[in-house]
PDB file with SEQRES, HELIX, SHEET and CRYST1 records, atoms N, CA, C and O in Angstrom:
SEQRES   1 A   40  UNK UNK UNK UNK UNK UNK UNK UNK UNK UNK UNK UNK UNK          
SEQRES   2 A   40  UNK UNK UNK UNK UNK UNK UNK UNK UNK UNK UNK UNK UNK          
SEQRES   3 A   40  UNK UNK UNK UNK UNK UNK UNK UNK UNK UNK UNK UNK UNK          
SEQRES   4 A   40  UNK                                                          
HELIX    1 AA1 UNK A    2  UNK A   13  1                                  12    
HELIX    2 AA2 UNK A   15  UNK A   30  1                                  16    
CRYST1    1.000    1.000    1.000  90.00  90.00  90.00 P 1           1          
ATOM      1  N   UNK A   1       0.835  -1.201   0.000  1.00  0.00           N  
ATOM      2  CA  UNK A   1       0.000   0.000   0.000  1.00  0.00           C  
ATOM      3  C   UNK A   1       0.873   1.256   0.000  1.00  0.00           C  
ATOM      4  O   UNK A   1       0.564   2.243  -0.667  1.00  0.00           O  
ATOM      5  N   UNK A   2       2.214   1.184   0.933  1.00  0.00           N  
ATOM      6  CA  UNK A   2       2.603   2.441   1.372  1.00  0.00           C  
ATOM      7  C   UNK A   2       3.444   2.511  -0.116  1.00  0.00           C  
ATOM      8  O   UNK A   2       3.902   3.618  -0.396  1.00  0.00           O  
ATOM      9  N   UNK A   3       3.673   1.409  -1.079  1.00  0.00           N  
ATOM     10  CA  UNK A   3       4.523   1.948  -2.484  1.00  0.00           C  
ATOM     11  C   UNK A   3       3.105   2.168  -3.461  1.00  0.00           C  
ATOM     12  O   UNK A   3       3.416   2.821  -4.457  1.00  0.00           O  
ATOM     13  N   UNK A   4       2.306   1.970  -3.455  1.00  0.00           N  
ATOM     14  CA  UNK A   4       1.270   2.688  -4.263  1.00  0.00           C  
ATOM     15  C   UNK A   4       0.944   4.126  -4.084  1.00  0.00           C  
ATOM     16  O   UNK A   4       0.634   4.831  -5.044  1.00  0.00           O  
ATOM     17  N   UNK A   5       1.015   4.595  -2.789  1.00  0.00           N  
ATOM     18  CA  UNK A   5       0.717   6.248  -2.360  1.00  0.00           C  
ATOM     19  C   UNK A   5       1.916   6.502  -3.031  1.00  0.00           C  
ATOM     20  O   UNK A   5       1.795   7.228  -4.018  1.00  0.00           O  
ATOM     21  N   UNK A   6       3.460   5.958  -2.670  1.00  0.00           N  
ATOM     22  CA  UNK A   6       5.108   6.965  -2.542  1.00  0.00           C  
ATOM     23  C   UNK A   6       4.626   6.945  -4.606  1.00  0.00           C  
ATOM     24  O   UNK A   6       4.812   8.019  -5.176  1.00  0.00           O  
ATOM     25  N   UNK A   7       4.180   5.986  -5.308  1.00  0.00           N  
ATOM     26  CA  UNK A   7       3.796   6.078  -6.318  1.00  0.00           C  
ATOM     27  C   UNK A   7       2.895   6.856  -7.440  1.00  0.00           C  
ATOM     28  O   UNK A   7       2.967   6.830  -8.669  1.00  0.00           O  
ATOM     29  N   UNK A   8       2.207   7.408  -6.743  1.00  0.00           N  
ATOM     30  CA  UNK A   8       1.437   8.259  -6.789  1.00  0.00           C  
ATOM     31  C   UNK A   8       1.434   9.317  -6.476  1.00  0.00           C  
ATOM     32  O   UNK A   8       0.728  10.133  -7.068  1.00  0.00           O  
ATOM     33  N   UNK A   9       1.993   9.562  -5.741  1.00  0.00           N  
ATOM     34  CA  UNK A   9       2.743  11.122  -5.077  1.00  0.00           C  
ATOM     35  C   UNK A   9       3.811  11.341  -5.906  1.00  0.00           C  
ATOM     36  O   UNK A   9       3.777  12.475  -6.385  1.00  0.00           O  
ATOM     37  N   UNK A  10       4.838  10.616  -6.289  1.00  0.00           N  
ATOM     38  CA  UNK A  10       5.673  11.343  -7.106  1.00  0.00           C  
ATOM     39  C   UNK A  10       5.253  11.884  -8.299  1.00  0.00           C  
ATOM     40  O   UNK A  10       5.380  13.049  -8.673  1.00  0.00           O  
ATOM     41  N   UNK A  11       4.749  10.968  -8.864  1.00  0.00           N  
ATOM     42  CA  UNK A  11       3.725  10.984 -10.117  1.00  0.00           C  
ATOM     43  C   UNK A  11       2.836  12.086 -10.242  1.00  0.00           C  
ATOM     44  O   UNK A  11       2.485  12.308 -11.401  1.00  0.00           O  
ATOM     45  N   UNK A  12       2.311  12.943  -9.243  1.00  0.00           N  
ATOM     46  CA  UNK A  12       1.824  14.009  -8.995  1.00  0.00           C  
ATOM     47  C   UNK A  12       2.865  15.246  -8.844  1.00  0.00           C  
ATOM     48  O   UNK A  12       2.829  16.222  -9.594  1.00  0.00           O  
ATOM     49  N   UNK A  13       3.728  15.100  -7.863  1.00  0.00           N  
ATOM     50  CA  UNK A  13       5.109  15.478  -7.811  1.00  0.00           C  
ATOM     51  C   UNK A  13       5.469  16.472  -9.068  1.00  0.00           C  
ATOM     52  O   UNK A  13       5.504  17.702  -9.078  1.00  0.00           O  
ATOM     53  N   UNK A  14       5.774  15.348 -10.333  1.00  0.00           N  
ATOM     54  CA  UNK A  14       6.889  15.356 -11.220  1.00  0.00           C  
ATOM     55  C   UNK A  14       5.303  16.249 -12.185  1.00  0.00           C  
ATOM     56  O   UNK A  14       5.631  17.078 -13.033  1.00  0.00           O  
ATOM     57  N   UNK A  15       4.412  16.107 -12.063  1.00  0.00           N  
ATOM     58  CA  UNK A  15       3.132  16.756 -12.740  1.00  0.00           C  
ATOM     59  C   UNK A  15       3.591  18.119 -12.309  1.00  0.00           C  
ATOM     60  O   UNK A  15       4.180  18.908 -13.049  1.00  0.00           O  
ATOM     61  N   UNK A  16       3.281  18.330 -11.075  1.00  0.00           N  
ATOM     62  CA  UNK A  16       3.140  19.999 -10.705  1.00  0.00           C  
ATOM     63  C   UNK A  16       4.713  20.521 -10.948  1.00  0.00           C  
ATOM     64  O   UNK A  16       4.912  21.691 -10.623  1.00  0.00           O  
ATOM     65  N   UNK A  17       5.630  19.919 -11.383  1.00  0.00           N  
ATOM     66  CA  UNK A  17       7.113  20.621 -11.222  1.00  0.00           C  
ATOM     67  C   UNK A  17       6.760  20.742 -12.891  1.00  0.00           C  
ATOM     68  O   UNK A  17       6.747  21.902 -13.302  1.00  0.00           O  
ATOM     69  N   UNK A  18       6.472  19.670 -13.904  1.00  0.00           N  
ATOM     70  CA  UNK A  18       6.528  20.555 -15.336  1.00  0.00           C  
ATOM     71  C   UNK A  18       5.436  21.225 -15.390  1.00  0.00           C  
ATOM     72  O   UNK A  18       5.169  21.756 -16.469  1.00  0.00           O  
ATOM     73  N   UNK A  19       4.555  21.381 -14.316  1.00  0.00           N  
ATOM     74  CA  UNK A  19       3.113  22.356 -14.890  1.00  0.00           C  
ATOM     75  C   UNK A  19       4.182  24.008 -14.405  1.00  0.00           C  
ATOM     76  O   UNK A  19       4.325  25.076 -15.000  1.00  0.00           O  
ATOM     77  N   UNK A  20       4.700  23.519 -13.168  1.00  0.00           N  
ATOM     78  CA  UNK A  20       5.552  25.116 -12.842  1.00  0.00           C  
ATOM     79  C   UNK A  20       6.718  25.673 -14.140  1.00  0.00           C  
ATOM     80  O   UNK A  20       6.891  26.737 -14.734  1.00  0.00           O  
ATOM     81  N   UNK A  21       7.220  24.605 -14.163  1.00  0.00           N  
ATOM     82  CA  UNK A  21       8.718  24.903 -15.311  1.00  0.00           C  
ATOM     83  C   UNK A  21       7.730  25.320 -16.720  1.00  0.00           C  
ATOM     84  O   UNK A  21       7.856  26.454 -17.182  1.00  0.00           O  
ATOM     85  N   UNK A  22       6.907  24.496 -17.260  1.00  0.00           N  
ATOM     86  CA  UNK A  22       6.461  25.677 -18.594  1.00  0.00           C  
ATOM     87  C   UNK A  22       5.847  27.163 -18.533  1.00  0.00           C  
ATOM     88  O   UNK A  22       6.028  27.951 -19.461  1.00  0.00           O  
ATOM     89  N   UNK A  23       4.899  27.593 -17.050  1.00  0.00           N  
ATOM     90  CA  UNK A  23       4.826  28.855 -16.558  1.00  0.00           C  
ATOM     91  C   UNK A  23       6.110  29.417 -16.683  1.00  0.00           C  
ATOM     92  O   UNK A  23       6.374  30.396 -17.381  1.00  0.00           O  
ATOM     93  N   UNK A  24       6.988  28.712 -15.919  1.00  0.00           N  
ATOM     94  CA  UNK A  24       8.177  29.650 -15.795  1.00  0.00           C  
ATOM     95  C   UNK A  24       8.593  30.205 -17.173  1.00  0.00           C  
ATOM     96  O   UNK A  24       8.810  31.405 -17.343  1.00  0.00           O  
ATOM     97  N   UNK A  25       8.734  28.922 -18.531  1.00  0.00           N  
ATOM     98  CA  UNK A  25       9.000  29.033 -19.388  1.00  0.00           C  
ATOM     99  C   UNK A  25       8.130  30.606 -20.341  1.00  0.00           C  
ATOM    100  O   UNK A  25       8.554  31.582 -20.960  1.00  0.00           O  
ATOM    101  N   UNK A  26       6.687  30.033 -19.945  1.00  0.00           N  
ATOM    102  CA  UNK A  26       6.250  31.061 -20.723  1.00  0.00           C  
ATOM    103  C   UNK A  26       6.194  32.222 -20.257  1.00  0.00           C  
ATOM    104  O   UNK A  26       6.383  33.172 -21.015  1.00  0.00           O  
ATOM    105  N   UNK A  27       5.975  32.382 -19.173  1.00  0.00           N  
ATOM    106  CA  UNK A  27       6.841  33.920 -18.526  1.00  0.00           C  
ATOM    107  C   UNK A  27       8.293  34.649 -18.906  1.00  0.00           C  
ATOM    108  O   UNK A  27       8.486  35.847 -19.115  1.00  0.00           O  
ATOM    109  N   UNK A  28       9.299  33.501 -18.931  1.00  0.00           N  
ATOM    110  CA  UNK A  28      10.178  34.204 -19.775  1.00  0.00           C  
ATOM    111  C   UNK A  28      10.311  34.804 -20.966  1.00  0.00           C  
ATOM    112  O   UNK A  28      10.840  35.900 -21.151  1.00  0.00           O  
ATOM    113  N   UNK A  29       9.701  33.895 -22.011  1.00  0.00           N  
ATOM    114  CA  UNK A  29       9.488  34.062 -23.395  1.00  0.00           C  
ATOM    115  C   UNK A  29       8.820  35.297 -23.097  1.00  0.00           C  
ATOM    116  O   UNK A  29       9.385  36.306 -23.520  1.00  0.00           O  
ATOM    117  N   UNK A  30       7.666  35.459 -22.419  1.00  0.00           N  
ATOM    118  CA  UNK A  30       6.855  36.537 -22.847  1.00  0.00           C  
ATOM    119  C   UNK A  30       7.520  37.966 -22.209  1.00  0.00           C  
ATOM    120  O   UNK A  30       6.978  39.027 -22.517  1.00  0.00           O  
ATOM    121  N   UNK A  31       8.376  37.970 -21.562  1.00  0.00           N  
ATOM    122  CA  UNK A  31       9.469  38.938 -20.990  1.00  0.00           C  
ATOM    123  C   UNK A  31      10.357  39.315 -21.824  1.00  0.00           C  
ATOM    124  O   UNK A  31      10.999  40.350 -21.648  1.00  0.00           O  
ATOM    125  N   UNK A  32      10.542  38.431 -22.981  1.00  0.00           N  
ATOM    126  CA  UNK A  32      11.847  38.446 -23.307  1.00  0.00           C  
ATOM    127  C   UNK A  32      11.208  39.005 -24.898  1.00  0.00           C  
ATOM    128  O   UNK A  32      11.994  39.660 -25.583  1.00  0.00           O  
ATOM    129  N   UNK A  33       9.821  38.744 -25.451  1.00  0.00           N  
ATOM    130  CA  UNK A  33       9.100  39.465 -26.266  1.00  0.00           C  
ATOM    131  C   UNK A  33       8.792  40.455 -26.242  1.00  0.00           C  
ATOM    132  O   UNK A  33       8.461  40.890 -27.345  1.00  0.00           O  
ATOM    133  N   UNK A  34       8.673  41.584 -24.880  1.00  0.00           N  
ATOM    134  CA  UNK A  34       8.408  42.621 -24.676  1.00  0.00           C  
ATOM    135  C   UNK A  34       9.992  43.600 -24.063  1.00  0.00           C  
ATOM    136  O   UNK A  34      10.033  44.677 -23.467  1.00  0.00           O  
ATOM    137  N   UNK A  35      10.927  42.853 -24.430  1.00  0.00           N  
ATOM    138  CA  UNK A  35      11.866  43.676 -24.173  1.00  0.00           C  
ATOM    139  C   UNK A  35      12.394  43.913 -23.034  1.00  0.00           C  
ATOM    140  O   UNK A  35      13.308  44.738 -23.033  1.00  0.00           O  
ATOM    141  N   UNK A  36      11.903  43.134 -21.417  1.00  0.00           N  
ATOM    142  CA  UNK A  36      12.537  43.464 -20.526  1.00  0.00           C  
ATOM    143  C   UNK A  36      13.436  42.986 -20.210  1.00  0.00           C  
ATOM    144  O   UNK A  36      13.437  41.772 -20.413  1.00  0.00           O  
ATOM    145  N   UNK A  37      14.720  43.579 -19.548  1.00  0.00           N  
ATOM    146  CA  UNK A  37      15.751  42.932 -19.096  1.00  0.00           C  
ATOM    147  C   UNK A  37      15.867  41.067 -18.609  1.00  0.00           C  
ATOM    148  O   UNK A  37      14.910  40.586 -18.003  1.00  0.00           O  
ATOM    149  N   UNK A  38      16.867  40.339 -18.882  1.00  0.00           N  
ATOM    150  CA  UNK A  38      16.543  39.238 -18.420  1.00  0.00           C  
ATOM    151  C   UNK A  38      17.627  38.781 -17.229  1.00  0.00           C  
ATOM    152  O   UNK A  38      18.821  39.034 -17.384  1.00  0.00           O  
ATOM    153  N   UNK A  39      17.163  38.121 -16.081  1.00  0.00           N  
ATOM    154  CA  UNK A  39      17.532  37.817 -14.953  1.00  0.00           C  
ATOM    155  C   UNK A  39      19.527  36.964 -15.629  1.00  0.00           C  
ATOM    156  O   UNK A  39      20.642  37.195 -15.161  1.00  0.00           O  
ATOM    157  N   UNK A  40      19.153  36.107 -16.718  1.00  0.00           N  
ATOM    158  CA  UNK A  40      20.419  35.541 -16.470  1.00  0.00           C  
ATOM    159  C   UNK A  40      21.189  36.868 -17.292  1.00  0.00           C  
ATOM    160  O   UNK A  40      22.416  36.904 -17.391  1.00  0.00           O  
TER     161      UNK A  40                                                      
END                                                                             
């Protein structure tokens, strides 16, 4: 049981980290379309 949850939780995990990283992504792009300075 307890490797079906750790299974499922990562799996959710690794969901919300690329749902954050393409925000991040498209926040940059769209920063970087309007000309503002960029962090790196």
């Amino acid at each position: 049981m307890a490797n079906l949850t750790s299974d499922l939780f990562s799996r959710y995990l690794s969901l919300s980290l690329n749902r954050g990283m393409a925000k991040n992504l498209d926040f940059a792009s769209r920063g970087r379309g309007s000309g503002l300075p960029r962090a790196d």
